[in-house]
PAKE-606722 format. One record per residue (C-alpha): residue number from 1; residue in one letter; x, y, z. Coordinates in nm, 4 decimals. Example, Ala and Ser with C-alpha at 12.3 -4.5 7.8 and 13.67 -1.06 7.14 Angstrom:
BEGIN
1,a,1.2300,-0.4500,0.7800
2,s,1.3670,-0.1060,0.7140
END
This chain:
BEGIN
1,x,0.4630,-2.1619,0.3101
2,x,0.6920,-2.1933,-0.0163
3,x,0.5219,-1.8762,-0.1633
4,x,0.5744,-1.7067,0.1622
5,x,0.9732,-1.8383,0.1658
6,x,1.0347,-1.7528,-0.1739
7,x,0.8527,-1.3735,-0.1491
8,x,1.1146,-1.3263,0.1587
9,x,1.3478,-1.4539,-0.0173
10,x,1.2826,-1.1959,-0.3185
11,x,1.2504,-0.9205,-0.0929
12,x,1.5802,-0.9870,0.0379
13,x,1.7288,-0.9423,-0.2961
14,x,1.5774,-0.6583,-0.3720
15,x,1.6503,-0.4696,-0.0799
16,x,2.0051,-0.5259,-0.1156
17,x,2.0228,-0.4656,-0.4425
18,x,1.8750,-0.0945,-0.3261
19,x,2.0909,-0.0482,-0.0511
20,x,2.4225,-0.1463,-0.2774
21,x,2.3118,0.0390,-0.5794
22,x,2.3232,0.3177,-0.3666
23,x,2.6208,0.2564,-0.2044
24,x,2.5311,0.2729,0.1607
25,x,2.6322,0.0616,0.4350
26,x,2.3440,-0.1468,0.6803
27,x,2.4204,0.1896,0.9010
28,x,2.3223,0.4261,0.6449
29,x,1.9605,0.2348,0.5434
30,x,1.9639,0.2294,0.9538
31,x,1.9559,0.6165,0.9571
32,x,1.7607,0.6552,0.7280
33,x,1.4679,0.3945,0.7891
34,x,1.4784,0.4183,1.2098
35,x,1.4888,0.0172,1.1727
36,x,1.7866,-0.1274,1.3129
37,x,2.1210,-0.2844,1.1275
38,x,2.0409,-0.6103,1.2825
39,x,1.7117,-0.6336,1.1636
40,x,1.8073,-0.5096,0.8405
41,x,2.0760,-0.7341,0.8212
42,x,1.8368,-1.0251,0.8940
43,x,1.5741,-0.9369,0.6414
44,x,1.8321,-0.9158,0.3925
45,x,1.9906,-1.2615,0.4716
46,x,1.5929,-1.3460,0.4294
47,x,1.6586,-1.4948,0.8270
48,x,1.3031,-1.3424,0.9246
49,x,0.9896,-1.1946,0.7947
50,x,0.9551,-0.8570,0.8024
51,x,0.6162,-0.6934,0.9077
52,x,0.4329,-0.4346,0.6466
53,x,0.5257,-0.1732,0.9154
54,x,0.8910,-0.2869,0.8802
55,x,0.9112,-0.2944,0.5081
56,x,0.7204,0.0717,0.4507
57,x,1.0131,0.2273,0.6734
58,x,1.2785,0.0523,0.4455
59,x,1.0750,0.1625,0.1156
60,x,1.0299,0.5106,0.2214
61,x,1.4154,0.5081,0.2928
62,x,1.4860,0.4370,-0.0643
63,x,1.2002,0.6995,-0.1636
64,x,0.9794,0.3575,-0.2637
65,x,0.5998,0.2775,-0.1622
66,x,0.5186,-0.0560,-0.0119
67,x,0.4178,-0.1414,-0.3486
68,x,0.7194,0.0046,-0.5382
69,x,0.9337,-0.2396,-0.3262
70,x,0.6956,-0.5616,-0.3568
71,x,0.6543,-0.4871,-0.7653
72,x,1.0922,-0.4112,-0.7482
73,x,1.0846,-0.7528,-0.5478
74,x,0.8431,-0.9629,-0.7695
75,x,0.9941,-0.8431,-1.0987
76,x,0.6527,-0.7746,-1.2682
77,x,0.6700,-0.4515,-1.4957
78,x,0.4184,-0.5563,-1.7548
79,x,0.1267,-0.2783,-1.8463
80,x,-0.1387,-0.5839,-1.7737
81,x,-0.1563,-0.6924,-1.4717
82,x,-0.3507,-1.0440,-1.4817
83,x,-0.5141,-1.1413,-1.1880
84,x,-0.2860,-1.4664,-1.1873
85,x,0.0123,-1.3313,-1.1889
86,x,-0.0368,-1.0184,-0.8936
87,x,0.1529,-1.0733,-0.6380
88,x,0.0463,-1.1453,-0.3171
89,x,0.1702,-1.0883,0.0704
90,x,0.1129,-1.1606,0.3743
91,x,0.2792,-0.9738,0.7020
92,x,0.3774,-1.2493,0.9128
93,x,0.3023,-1.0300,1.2592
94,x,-0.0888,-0.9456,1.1606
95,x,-0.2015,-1.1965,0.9232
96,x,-0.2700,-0.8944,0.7135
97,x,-0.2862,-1.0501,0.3159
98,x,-0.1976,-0.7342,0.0567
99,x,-0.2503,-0.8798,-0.3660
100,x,-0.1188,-0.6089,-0.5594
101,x,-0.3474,-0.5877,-0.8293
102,x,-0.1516,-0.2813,-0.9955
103,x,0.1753,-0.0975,-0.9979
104,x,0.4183,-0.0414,-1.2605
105,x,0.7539,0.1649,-1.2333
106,x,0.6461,0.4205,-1.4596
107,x,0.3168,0.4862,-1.3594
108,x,0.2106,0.7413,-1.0567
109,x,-0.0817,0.4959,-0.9857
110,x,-0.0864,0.1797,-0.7480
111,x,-0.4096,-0.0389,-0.6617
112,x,-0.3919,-0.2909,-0.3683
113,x,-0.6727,-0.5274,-0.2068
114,x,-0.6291,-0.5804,0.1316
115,x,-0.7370,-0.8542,0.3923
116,x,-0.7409,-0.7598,0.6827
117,x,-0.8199,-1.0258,0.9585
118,x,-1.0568,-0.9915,1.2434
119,x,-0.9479,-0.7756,1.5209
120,x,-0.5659,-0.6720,1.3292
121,x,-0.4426,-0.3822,1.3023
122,x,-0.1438,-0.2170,1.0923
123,x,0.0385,0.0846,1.1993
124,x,0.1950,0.3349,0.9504
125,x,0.4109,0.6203,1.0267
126,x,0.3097,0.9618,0.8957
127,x,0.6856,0.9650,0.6846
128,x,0.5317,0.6567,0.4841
129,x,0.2719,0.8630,0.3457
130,x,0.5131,1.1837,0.2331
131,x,0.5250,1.1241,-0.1219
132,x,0.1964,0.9174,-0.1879
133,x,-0.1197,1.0346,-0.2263
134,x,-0.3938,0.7561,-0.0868
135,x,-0.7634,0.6689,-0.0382
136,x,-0.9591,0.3515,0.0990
137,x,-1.2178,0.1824,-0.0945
138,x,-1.4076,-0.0741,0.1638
139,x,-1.5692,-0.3448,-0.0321
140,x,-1.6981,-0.5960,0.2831
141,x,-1.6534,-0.5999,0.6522
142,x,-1.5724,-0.2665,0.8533
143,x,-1.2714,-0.0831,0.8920
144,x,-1.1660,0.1782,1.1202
145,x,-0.8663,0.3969,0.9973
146,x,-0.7325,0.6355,1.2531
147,x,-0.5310,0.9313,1.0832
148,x,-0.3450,1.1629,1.3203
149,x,-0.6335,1.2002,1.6357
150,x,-0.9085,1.1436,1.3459
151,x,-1.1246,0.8531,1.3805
152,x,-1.2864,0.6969,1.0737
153,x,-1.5365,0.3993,1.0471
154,x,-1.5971,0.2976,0.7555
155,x,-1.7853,0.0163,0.6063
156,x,-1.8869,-0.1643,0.2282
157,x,-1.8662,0.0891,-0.0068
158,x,-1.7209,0.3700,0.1847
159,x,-1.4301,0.5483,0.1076
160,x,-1.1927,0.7598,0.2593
161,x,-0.9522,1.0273,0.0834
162,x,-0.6341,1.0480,0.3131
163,x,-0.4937,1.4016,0.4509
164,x,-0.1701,1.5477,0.5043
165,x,0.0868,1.2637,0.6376
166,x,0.0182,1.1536,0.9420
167,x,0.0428,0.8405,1.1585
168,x,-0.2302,0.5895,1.0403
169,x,-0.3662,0.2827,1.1742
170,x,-0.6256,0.0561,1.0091
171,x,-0.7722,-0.1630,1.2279
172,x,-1.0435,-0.4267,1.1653
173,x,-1.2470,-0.4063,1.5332
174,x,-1.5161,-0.6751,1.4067
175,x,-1.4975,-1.0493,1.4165
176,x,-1.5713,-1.0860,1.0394
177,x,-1.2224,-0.9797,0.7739
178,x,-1.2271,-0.6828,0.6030
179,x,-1.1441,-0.6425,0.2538
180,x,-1.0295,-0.2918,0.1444
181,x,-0.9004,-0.1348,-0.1778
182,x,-0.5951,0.1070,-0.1494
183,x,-0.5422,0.3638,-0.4276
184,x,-0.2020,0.5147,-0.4577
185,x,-0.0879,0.8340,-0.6526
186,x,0.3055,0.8349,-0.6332
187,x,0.4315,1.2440,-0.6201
END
């Protein structure tokens, strides 16, 4: 619970520190994120834990991946990234568990695993996805990724090379987890 406190408590910082080095108010990051002041407000004041659906709308509003944000947060920038040392999260709605095992300011490339519990599910919108390139690596359990109206089941080994941005949703319809590898090219 301490690692989970003092990630929140990073993320807070960070996402401050965007929204002031940019100079916009709680009602601009508002706009431009469709998640409300109070919640942003809250997050910031590290008051609540904000889901990975929550914190991809507040990247993308400061043009930053999920991983841009968490790296930002974590202060890692180092070109090795030791297995130690990569941070992890977990999203306090699904239980989902995301290690970053690589992403570094300067480089277009970001690798995440991903735990995904029995029967969760994470929702993306399609505007996370605008200036990311992605594809899904499943290493054990199954995983069904809906992108747009297109079903996908995938399972060990499988992967899956993402389309235009749409809304995604990777669910885990089993009762076993799912482990997944994300692969992110940054535009």
């Amino acid at each position: 619970m301490a690692e989970t406190l003092d990630i929140d408590a990073s993320l807070a910082r960070r996402l401050r520190l965007e929204r002031e080095a940019r100079g916009w108010s709680l009602a601009d990051v508002a706009e431009r994120s469709g998640v409300s002041k109070t919640m942003i407000s809250k997050i910031e004041r590290a008051e609540v834990s904000a889901t990975a659906a929550l914190l991809v709308r507040l990247a993308s509003a400061f043009g930053l991946t999920l991983a841009g944000l968490l790296v930002r947060a974590e202060g890692h920038a180092g070109r090795v990234s030791r297995a130690a040392d990569q941070p992890q999260w977990t999203d306090p709605e699904t239980g989902y568990v995301r290690r970053q095992v690589l992403a570094i300011p300067d480089h277009p490339l970001e690798l995440a695993e991903i735990e995904l519990p029995p029967a969760g599910s994470v929702n993306f919108p399609a505007h996370s996805f605008a200036l990311i390139r992605q594809a899904v690596w499943v290493r054990s359990g199954s995983l069904t990724i809906t992108e747009g109206g297109e079903r996908h089941r995938l399972h060990p080994g499988d992967c899956l090379a993402f389309g235009a941005p749409s809304d995604v949703t990777f669910a885990n319809e089993t009762n076993k987890p799912c482990r997944y590898v994300v692969a992110l090219y940054r535009q």
